[in-house]
Each structure stands twice: as structure tokens, then as C-alpha cells.
N, C-alpha and C positions, 0 to 999 in steps of 0.2 A: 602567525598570520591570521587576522578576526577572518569567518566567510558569513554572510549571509545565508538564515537556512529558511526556507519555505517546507512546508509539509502537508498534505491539502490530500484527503480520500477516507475509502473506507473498506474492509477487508474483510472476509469471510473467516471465523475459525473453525479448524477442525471439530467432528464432532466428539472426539480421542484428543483432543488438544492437551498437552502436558498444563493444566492451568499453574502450574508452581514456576515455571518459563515464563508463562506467558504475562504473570503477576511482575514478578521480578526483571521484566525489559519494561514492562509498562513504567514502573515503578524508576526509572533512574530514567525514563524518560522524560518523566514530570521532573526531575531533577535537574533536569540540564539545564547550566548553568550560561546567561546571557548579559552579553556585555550591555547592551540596550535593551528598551522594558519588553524583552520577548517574551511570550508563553507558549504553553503548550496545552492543550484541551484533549482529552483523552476519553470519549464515553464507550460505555459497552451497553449493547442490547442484545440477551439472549446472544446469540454467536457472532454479532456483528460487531467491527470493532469499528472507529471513526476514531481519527486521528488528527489536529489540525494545529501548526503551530508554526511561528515567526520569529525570526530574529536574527540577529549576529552573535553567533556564534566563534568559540579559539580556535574551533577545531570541528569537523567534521568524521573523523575516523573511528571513534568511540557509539557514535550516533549510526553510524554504517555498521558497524559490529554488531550492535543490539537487534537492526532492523535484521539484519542474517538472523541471527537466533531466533525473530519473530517467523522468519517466511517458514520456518521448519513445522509453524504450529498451523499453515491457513491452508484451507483447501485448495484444489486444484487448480479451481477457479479464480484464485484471488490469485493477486503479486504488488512487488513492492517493488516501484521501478527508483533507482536514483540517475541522476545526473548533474555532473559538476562543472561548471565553467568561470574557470577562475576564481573568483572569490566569491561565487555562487553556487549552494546546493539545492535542487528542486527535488523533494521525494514524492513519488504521485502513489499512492497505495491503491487501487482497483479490483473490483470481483463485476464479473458478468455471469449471464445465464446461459447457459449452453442456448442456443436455439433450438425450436424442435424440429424435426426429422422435416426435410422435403418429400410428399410423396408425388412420383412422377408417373405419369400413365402414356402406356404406347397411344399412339394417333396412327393409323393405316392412313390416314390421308393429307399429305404432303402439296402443297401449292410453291411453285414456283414463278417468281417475278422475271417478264422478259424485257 
């Protein structure tokens, strides 16, 4: 059964990231193999990974297996979300910044509306 795969984000690596892991999923991800003229775009800057590619795909399960391997190397902050419907896979890869701290101050004076 072909599925359509989307892949579209960008991910934090660890600073201790296994690079011999991280070399070797990247590497058979450029691989993947696409029934239509799919690709896959794969850059690294410094620890940031970006990810982007399209197509129809035999199989989605090998491509899930890899991204597993990969979530083991990214920081906290990052993740690799997948979802599948039907003959459709969307991988959304994502890192945010923590926000910084709210600082809250008492107020002694309270107004209430009548």
C-alpha cells in the first residue's frame, strides 16, 4: 500500500548527541526510496537539524523507526510528532524555547467591581 509522506520542521540536537546515530538515520533517510519524484532535504547548522521532504512513499514504518532512533539524540525541547491517516503520513519535527520565568508582585490593594 503507497502512502503519502510529508515531513516539514526543525529540531534541536543534543549537546552529547551520539553523532554516529545521528549520521546513520540521517543517512538512510536521504535514501528513502519514492515511488514519485519525492525528496528529502536534510541540513545541519551547528545543533540544529531541519528536515523537509515529500512524496509517496511503500511504506511508512521503516521511516518511523529511524525518526525513534533520532528522538533519543534531541533535546528536551525538541520532538518529532508523526501522524497517519490513511494513506497519509505528516511528520512535524519542532523545538521551542522555554519562556522565561513570570515574575509576580503582591499588590495590597484590591478593587472590586459592583
Amino acid at each position: 500500500m503507497m502512502e503519502y509522506l510529508e515531513m516539514r520542521g526543525a529540531v534541536k540536537l543534543k549537546a552529547d548527541a551520539d553523532m554516529a546515530v545521528v549520521r546513520s538515520v540521517l543517512g538512510k533517510l536521504r535514501e528513502t526510496e519514492f515511488v514519485d519524484a519525492g525528496y528529502v532535504d536534510i541540513g545541519i547548522e551547528e545543533n540544529l537539524l531541519s528536515i523537509s521532504a515529500e512524496g509517496t512513499i511503500s511504506e511508512s514504518y521503516s521511516t518511523r523507526a529511524l525518526l525513534t532512533q533520532l528522538q533519543g539524540q534531541l533535546t528536551e525541547t525538541s520532538m518529532i510528532g508523526v501522524s497517519s491517516v490513511r494513506w497519509e503520513t505528516l511528520v512535524v519535527l519542532k523545538h521551542w524555547q522555554p519562556s522565561a520565568a513570570i515574575r509576580l508582585e503582591v499588590d495590597s490593594h484590591l478593587a472590586f467591581a459592583q
